[in-house]
Biotite code that builds the C-alpha atoms (Angstrom):
import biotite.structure as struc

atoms = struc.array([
    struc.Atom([0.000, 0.000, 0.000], chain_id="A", res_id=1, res_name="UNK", atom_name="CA", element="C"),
    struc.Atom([1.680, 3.319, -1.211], chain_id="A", res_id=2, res_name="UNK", atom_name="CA", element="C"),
    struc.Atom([2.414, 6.243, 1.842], chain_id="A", res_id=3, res_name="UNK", atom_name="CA", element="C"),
    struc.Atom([-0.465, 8.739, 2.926], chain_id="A", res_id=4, res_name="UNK", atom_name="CA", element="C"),
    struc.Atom([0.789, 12.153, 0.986], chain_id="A", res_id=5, res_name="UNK", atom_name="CA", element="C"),
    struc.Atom([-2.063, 14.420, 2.841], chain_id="A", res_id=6, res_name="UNK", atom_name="CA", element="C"),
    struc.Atom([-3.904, 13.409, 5.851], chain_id="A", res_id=7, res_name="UNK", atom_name="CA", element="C"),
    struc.Atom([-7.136, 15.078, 7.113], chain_id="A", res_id=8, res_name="UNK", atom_name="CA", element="C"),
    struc.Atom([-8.865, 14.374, 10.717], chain_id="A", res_id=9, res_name="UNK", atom_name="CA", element="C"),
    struc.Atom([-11.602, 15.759, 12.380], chain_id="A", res_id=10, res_name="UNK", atom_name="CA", element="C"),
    struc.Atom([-10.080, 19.012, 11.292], chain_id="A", res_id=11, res_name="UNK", atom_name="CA", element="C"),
    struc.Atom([-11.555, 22.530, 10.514], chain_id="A", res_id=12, res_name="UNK", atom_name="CA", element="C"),
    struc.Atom([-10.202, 26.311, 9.230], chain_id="A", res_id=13, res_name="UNK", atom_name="CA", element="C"),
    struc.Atom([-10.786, 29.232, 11.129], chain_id="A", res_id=14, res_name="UNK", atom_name="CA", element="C"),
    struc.Atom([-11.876, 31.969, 8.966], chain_id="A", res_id=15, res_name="UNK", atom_name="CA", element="C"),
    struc.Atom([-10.863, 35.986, 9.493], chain_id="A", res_id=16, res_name="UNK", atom_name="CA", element="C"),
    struc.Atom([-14.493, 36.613, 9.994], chain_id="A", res_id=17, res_name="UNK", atom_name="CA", element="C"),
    struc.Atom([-14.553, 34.154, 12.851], chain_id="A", res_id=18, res_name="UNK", atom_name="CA", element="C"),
    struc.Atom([-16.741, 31.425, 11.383], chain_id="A", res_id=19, res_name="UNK", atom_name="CA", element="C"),
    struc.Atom([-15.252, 27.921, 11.340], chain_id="A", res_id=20, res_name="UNK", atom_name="CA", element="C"),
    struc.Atom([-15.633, 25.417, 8.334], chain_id="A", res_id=21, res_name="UNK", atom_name="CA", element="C"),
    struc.Atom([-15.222, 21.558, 9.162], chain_id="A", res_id=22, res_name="UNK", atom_name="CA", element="C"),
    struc.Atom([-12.836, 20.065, 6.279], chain_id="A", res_id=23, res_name="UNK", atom_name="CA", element="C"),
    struc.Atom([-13.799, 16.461, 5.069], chain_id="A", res_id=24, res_name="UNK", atom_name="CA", element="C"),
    struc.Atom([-11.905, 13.158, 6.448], chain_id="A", res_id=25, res_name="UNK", atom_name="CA", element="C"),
    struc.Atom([-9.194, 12.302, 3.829], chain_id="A", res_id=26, res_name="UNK", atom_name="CA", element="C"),
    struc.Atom([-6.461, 10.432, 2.940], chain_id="A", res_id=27, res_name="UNK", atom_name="CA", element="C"),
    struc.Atom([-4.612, 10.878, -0.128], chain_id="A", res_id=28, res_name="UNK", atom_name="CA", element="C"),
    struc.Atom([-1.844, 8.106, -1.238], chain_id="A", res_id=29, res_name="UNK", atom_name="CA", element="C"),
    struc.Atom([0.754, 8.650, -3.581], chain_id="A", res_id=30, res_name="UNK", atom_name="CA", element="C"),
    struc.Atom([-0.377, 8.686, -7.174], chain_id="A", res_id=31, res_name="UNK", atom_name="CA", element="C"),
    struc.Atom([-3.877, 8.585, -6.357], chain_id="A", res_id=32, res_name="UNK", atom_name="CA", element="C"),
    struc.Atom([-6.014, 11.403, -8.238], chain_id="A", res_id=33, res_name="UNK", atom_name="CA", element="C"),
    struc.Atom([-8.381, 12.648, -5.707], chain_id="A", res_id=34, res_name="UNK", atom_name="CA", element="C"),
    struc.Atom([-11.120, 14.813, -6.753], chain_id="A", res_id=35, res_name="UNK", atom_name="CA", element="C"),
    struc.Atom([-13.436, 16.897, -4.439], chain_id="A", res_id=36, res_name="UNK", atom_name="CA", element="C"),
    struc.Atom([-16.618, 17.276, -5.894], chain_id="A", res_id=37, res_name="UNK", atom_name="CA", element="C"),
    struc.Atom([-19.775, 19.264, -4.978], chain_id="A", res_id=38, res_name="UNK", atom_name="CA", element="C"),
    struc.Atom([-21.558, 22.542, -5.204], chain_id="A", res_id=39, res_name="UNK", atom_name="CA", element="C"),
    struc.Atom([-20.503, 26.101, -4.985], chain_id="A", res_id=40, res_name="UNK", atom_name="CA", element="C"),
    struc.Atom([-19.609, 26.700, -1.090], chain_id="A", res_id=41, res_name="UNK", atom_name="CA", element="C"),
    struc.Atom([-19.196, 23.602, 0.354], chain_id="A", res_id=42, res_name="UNK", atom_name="CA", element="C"),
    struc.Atom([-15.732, 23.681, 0.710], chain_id="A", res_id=43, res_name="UNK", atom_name="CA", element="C"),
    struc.Atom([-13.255, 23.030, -1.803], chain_id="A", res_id=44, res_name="UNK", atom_name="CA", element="C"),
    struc.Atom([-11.479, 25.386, -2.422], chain_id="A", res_id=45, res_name="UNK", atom_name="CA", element="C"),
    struc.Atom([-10.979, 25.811, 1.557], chain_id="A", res_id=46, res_name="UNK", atom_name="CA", element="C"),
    struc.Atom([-9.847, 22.443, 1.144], chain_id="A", res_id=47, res_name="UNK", atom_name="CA", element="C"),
    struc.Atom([-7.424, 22.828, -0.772], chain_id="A", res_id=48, res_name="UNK", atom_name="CA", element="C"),
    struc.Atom([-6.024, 25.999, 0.481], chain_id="A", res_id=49, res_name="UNK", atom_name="CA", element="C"),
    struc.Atom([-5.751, 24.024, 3.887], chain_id="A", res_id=50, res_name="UNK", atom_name="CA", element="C"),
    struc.Atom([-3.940, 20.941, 2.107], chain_id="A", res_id=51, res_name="UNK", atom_name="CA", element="C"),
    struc.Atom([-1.294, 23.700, 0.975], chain_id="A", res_id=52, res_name="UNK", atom_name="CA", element="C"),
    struc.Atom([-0.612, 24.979, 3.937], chain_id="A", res_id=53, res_name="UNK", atom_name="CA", element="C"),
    struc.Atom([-2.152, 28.545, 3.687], chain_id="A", res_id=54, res_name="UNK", atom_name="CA", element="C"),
    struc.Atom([-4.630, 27.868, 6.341], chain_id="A", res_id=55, res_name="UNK", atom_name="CA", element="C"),
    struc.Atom([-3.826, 27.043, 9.860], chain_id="A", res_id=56, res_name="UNK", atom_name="CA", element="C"),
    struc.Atom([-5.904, 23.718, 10.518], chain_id="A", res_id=57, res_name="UNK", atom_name="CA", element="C"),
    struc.Atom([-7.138, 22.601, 13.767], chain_id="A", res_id=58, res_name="UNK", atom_name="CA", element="C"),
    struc.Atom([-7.193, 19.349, 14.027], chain_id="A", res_id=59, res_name="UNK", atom_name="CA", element="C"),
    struc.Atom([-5.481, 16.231, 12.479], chain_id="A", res_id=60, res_name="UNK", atom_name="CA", element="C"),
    struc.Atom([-3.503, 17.449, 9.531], chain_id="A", res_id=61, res_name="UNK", atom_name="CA", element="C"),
    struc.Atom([-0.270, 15.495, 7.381], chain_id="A", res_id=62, res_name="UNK", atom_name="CA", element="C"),
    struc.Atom([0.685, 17.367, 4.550], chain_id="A", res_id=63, res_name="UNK", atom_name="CA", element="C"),
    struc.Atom([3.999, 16.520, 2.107], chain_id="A", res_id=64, res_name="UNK", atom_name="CA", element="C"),
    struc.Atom([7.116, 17.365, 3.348], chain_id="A", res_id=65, res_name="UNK", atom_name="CA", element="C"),
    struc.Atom([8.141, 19.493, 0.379], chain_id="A", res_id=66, res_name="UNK", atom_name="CA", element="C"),
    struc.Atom([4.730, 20.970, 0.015], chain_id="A", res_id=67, res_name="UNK", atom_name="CA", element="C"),
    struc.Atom([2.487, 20.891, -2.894], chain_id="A", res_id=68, res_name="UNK", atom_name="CA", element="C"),
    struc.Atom([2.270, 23.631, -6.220], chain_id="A", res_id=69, res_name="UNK", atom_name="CA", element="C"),
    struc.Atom([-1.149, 24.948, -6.011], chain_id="A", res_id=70, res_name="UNK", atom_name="CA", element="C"),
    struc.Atom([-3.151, 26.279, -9.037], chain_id="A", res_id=71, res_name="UNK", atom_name="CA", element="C"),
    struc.Atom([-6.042, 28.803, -7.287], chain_id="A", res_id=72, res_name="UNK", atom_name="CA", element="C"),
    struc.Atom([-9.252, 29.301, -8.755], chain_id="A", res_id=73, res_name="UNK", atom_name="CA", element="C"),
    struc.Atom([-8.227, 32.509, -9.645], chain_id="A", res_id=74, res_name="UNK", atom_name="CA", element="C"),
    struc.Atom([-5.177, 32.605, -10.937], chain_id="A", res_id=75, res_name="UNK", atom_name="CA", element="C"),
    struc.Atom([-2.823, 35.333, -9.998], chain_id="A", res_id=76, res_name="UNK", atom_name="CA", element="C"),
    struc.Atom([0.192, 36.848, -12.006], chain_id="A", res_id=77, res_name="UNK", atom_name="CA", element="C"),
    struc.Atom([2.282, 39.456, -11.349], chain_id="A", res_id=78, res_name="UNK", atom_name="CA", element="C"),
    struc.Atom([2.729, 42.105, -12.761], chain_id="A", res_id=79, res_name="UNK", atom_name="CA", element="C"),
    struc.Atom([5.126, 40.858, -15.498], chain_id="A", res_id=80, res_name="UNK", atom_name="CA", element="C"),
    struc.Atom([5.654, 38.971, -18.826], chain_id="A", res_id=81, res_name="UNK", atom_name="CA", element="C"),
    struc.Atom([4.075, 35.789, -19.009], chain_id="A", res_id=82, res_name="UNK", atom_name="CA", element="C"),
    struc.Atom([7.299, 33.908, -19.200], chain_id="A", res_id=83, res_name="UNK", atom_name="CA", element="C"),
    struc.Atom([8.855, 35.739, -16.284], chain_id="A", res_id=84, res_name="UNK", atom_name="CA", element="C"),
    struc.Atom([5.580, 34.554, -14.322], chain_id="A", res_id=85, res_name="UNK", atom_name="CA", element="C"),
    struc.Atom([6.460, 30.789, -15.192], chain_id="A", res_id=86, res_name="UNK", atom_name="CA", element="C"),
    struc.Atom([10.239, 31.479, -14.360], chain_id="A", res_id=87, res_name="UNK", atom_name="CA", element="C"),
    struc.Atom([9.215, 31.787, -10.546], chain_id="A", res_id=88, res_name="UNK", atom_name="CA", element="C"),
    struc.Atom([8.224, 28.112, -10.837], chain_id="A", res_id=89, res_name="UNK", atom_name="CA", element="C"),
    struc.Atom([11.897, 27.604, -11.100], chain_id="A", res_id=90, res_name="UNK", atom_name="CA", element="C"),
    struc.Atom([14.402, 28.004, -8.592], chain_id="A", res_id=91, res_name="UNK", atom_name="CA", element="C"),
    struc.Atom([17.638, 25.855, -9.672], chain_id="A", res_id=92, res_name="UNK", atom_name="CA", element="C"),
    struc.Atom([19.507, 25.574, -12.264], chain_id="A", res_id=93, res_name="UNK", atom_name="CA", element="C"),
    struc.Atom([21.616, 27.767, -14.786], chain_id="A", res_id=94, res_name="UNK", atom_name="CA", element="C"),
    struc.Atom([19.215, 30.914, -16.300], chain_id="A", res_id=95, res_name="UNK", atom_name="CA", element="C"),
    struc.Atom([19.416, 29.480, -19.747], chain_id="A", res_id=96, res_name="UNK", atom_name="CA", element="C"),
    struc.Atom([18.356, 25.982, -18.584], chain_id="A", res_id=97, res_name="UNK", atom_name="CA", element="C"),
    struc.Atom([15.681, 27.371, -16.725], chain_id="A", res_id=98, res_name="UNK", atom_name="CA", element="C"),
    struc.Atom([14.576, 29.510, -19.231], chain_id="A", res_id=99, res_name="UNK", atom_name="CA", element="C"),
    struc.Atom([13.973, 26.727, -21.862], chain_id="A", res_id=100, res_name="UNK", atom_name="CA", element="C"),
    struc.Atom([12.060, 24.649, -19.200], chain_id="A", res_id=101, res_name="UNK", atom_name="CA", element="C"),
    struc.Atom([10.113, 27.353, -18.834], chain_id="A", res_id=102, res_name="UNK", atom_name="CA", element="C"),
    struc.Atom([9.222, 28.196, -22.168], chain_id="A", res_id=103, res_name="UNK", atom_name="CA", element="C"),
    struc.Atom([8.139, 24.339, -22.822], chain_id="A", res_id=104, res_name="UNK", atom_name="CA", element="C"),
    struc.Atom([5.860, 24.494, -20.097], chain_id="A", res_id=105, res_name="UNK", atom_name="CA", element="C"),
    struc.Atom([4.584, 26.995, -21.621], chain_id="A", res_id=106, res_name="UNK", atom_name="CA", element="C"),
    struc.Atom([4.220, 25.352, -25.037], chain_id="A", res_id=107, res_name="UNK", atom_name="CA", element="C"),
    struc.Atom([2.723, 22.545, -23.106], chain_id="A", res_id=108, res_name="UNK", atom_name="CA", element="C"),
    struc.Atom([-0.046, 24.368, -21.962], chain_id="A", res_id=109, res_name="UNK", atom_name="CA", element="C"),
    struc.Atom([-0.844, 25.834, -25.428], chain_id="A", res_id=110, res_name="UNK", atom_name="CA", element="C"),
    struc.Atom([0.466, 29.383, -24.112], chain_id="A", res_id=111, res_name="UNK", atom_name="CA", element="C"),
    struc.Atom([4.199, 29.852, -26.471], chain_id="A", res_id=112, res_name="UNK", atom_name="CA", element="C"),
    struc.Atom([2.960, 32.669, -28.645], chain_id="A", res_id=113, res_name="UNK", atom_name="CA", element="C"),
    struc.Atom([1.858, 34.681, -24.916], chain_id="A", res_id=114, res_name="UNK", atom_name="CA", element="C"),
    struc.Atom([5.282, 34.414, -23.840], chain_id="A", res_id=115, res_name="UNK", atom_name="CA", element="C"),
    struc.Atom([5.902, 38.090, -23.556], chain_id="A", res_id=116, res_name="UNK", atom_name="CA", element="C"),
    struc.Atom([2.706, 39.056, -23.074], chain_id="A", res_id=117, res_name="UNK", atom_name="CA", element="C"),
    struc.Atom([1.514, 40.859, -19.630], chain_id="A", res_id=118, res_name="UNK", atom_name="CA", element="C"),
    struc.Atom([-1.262, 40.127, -17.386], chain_id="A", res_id=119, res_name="UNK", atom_name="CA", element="C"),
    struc.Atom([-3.308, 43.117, -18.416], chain_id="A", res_id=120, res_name="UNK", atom_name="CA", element="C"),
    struc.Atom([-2.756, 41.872, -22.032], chain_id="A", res_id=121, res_name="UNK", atom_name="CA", element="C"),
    struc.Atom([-4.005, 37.917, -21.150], chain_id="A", res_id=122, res_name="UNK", atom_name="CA", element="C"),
    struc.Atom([-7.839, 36.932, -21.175], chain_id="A", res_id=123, res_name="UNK", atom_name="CA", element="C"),
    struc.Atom([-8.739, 34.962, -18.474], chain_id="A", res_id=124, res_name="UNK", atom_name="CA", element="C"),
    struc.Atom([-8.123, 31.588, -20.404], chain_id="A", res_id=125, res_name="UNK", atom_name="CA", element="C"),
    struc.Atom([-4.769, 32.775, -21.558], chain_id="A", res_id=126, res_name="UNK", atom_name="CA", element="C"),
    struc.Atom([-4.161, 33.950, -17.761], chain_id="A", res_id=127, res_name="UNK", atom_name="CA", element="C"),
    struc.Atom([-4.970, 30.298, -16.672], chain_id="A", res_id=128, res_name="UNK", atom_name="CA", element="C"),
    struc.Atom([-3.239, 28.928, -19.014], chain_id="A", res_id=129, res_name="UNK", atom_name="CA", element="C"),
    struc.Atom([0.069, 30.886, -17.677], chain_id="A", res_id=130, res_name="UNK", atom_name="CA", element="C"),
    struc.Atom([-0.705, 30.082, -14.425], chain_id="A", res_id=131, res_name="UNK", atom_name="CA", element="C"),
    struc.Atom([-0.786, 25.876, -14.824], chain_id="A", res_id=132, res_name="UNK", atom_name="CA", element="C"),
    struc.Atom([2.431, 26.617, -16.897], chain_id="A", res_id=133, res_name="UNK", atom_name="CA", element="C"),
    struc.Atom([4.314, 28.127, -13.780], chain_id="A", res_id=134, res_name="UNK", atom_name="CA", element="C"),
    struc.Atom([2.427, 25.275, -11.596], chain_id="A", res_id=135, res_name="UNK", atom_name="CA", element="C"),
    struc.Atom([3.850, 22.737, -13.357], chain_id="A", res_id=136, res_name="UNK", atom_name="CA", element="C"),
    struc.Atom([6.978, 24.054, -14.529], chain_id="A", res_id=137, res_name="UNK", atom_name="CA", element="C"),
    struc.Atom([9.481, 22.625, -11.968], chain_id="A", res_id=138, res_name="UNK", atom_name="CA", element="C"),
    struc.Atom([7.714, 18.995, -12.544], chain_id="A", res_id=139, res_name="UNK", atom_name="CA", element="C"),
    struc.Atom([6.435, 18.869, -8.868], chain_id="A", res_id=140, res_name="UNK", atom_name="CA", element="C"),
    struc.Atom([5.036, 15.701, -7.109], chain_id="A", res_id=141, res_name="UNK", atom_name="CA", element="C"),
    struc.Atom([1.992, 16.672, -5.446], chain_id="A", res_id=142, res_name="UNK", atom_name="CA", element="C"),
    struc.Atom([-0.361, 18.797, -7.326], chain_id="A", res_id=143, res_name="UNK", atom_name="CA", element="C"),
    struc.Atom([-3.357, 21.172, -5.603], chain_id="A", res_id=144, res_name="UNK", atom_name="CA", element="C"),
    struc.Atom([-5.674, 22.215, -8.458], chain_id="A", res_id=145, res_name="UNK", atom_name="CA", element="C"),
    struc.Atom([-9.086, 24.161, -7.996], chain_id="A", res_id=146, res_name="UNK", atom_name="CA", element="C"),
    struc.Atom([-11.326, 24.395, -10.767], chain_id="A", res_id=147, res_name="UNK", atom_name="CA", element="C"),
    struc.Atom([-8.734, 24.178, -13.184], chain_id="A", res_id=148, res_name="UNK", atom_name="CA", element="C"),
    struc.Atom([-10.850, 24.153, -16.313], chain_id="A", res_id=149, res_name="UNK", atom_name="CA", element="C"),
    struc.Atom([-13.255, 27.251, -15.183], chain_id="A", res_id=150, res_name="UNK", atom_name="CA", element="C"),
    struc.Atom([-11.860, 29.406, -18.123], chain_id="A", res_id=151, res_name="UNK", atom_name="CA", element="C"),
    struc.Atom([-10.720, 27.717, -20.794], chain_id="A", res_id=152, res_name="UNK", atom_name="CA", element="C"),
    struc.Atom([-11.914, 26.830, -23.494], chain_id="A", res_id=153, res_name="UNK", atom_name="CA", element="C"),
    struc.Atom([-12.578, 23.514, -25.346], chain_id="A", res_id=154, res_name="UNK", atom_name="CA", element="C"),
    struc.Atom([-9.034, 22.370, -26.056], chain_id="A", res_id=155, res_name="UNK", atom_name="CA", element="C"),
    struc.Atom([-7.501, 24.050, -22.379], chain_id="A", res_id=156, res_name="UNK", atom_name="CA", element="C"),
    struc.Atom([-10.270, 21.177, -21.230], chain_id="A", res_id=157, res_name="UNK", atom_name="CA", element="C"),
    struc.Atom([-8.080, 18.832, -23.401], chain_id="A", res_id=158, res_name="UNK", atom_name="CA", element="C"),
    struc.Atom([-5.274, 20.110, -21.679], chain_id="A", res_id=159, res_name="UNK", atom_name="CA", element="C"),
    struc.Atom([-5.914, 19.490, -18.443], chain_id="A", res_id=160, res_name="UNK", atom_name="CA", element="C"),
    struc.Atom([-7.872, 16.043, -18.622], chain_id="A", res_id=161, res_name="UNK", atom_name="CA", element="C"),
    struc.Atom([-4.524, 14.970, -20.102], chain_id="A", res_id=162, res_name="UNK", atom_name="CA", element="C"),
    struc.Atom([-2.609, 16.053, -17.450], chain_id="A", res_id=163, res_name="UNK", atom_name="CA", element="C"),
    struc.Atom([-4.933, 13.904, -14.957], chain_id="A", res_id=164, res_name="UNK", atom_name="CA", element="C"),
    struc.Atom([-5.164, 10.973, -17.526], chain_id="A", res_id=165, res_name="UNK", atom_name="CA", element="C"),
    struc.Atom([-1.366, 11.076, -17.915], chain_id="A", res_id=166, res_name="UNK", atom_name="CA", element="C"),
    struc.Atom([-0.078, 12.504, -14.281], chain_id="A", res_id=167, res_name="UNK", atom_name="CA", element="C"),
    struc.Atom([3.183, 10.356, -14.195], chain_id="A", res_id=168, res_name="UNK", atom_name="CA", element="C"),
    struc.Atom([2.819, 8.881, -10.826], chain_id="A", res_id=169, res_name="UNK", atom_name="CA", element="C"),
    struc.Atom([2.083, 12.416, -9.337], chain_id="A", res_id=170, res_name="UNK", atom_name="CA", element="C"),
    struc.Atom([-0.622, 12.941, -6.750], chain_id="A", res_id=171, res_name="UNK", atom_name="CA", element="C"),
    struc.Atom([-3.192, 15.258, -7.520], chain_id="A", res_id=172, res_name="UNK", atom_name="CA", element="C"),
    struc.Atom([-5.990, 16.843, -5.969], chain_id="A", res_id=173, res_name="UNK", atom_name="CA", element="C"),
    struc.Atom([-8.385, 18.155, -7.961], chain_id="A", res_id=174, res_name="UNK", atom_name="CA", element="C"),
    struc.Atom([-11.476, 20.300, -6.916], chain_id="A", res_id=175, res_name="UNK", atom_name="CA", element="C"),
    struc.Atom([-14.326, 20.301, -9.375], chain_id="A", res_id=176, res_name="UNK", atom_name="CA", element="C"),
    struc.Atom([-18.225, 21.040, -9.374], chain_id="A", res_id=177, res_name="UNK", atom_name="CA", element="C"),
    struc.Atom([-19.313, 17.698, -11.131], chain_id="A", res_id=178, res_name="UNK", atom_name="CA", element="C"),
    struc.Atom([-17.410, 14.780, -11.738], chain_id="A", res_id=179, res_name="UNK", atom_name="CA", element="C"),
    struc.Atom([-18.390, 14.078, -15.500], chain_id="A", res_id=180, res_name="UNK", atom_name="CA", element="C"),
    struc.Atom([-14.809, 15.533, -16.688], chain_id="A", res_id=181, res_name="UNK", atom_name="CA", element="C"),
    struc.Atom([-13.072, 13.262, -14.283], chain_id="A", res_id=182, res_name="UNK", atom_name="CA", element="C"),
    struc.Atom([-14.072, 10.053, -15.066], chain_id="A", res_id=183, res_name="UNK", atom_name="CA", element="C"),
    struc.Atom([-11.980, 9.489, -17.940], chain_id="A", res_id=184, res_name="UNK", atom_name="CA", element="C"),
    struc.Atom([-8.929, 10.305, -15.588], chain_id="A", res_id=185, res_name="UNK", atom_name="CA", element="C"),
    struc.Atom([-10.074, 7.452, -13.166], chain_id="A", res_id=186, res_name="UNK", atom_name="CA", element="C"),
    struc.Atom([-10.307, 9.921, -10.274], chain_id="A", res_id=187, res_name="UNK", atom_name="CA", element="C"),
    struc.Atom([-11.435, 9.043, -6.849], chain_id="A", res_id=188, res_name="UNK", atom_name="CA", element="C"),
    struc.Atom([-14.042, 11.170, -5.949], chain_id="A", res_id=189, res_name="UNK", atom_name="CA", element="C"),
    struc.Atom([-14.929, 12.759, -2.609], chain_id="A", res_id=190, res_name="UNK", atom_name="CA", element="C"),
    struc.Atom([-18.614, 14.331, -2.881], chain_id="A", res_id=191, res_name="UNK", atom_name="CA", element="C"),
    struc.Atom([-18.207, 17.203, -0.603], chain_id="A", res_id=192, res_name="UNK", atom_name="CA", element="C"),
    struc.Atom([-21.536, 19.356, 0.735], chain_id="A", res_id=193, res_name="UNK", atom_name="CA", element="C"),
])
């Protein structure tokens, strides 16, 4: 039986506003595809967020050693060129070896031609698009993804179900409002709310 990558407990988030949210029992092994599943509000993202490590978690909590990359919802960039956004993902390595890792990342996610293109200039598919570029970018192990296919368009969809069809032994979590785009990436869902 392969090692538990993220644990979850009888644990809950405390919000800013005070309120409290209960996060669902889990265990995720490695190389499993996980994917939480349910309605607007019930959760996932919060999930998520608390699998990374940006919410402190009362409870029972095992997360990866060396952390997860997390794609948000809502992607954010900063405020400069597209490839200079993926080159964050990357913090070994000579600069012209990084630099060609990053630009195939970013010809893997369909996003070349935007390479030196700024935030402002991006649509929101084009944004996302950037963003799973600089997620994936360093090849990491454990992947946090929330809605990943929210703004793209029919062939970013083909994107990203091959990335969960062919995840190369990574372990990814995957939140998602319905399941149908999962099943043909064999995920184990978790019906949340």
């Amino acid at each position: 039986m392969s090692e538990v990558v993220f644990s979850l407990r009888g644990a809950s988030v405390r919000l800013g506003d005070g309120c409290s949210i209960a996060l669902p029992d889990l265990d995720v092994r490695r190389g499993e595809l996980v994917a939480l599943v349910g309605p607007n509000g019930c959760g996932k993202s919060t999930t998520l967020r608390a699998l990374a490590g940006l919410h402190e978690v009362e409870g029972e909590v095992v997360r990866p050693a060396g952390g997860a990359a997390l794609l948000p919802q809502r992607p954010y960039l900063f405020r400069r060129a597209a490839l200079a956004n993926v080159l964050l993902g990357l913090r070994n390595g000579a600069a012209a070896d990084r630099r060609a890792l990053a630009l195939a990342s970013l010809e893997r996610c369909g996003a070349a031609l935007l390479a030196h293109r700024r935030p402002g200039e991006l649509s929101e598919g084009q944004a996302q698009r950037v963003a799973l570029a600089r997620v994936l970018v360093g090849g990491p192990e454990v992947l946090l993804l929330d809605e990943p296919t929210g703004p793209l368009d029919d062939d970013g969809h083909a994107l990203v179900a091959s990335l969960l069809a062919e995840r190369d032994g990574r372990t990814i979590v995957v939140a998602s409002p319905t399941a149908a785009s999962l099943a043909a990436a064999s995920a184990r869902v978790v019906r949340l709310g």
